[in-house]
VMD Tcl script that draws the C-alpha trace (Angstrom):
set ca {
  {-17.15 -57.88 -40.30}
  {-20.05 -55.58 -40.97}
  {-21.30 -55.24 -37.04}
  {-17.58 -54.16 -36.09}
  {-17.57 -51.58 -38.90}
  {-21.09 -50.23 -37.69}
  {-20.17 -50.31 -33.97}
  {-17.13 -48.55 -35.43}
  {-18.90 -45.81 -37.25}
  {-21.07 -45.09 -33.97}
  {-18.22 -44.63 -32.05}
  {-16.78 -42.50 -34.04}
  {-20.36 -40.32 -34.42}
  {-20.51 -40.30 -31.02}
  {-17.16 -38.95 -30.28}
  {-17.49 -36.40 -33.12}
  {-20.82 -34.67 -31.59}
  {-19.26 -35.16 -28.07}
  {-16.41 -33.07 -29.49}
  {-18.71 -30.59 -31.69}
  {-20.47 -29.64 -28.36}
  {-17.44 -29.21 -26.00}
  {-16.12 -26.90 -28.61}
  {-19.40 -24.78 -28.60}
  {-19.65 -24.99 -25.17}
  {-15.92 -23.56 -24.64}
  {-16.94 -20.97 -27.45}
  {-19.95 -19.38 -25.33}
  {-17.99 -19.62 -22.45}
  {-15.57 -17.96 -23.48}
  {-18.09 -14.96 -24.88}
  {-19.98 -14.67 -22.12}
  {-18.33 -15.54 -19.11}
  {-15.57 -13.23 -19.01}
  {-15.54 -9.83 -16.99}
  {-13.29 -7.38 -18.88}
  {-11.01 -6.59 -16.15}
  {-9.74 -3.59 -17.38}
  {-13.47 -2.34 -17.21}
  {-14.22 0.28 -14.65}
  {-15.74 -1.68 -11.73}
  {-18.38 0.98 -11.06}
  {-19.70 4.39 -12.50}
  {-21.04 7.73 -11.38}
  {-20.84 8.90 -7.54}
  {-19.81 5.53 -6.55}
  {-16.59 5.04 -8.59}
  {-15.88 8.70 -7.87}
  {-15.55 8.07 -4.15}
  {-13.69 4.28 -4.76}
  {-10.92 6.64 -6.23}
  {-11.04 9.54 -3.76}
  {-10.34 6.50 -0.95}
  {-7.93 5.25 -3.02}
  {-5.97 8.18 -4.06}
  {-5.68 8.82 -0.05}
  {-8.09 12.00 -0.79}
  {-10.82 10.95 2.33}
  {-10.36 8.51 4.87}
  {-12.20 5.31 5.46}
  {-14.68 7.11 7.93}
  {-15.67 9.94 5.68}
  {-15.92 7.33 2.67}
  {-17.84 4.89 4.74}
  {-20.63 8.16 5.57}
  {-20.97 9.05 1.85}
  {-21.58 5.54 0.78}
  {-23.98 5.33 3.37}
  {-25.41 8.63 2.28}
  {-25.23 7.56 -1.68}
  {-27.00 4.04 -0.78}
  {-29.98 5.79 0.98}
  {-30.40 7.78 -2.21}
  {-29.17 11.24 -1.28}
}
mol new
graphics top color blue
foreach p $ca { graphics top sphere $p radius 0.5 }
foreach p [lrange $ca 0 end-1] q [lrange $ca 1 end] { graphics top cylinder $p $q radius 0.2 }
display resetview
């Protein structure tokens, strides 16, 4: 009667820190691996010109030459 008990109690110890570390693993993922989406995807010049492109304000030619002028650090 006493083995089954132990065998019992490990079990159960088992399952418990199985379930302990799922739970902190959900916790950091849910801390950390999230992207806010309603975060601006980029700042500065860049983000400036994503919105002129899509507000229809320049077309995809003239936005493709100022990136290309932005990324060689103009």
């Amino acid at each position: 009667m006493m083995g089954a008990t132990h065998w019992t109690l490990w079990a159960l110890l088992g399952l418990g820190t199985t379930g302990f570390w799922a739970i902190v693993a959900y916790a950091a993922g849910s801390l950390f691996g999230r992207v806010d989406p309603e975060a601006p995807l980029a700042t500065g010049a860049r983000a400036e010109l994503d919105e002129q492109l899509a507000r229809g304000q320049i077309g995809i030619d003239e936005y493709q030459q100022r990136r290309q002028h932005l990324a060689d650090g103009h």
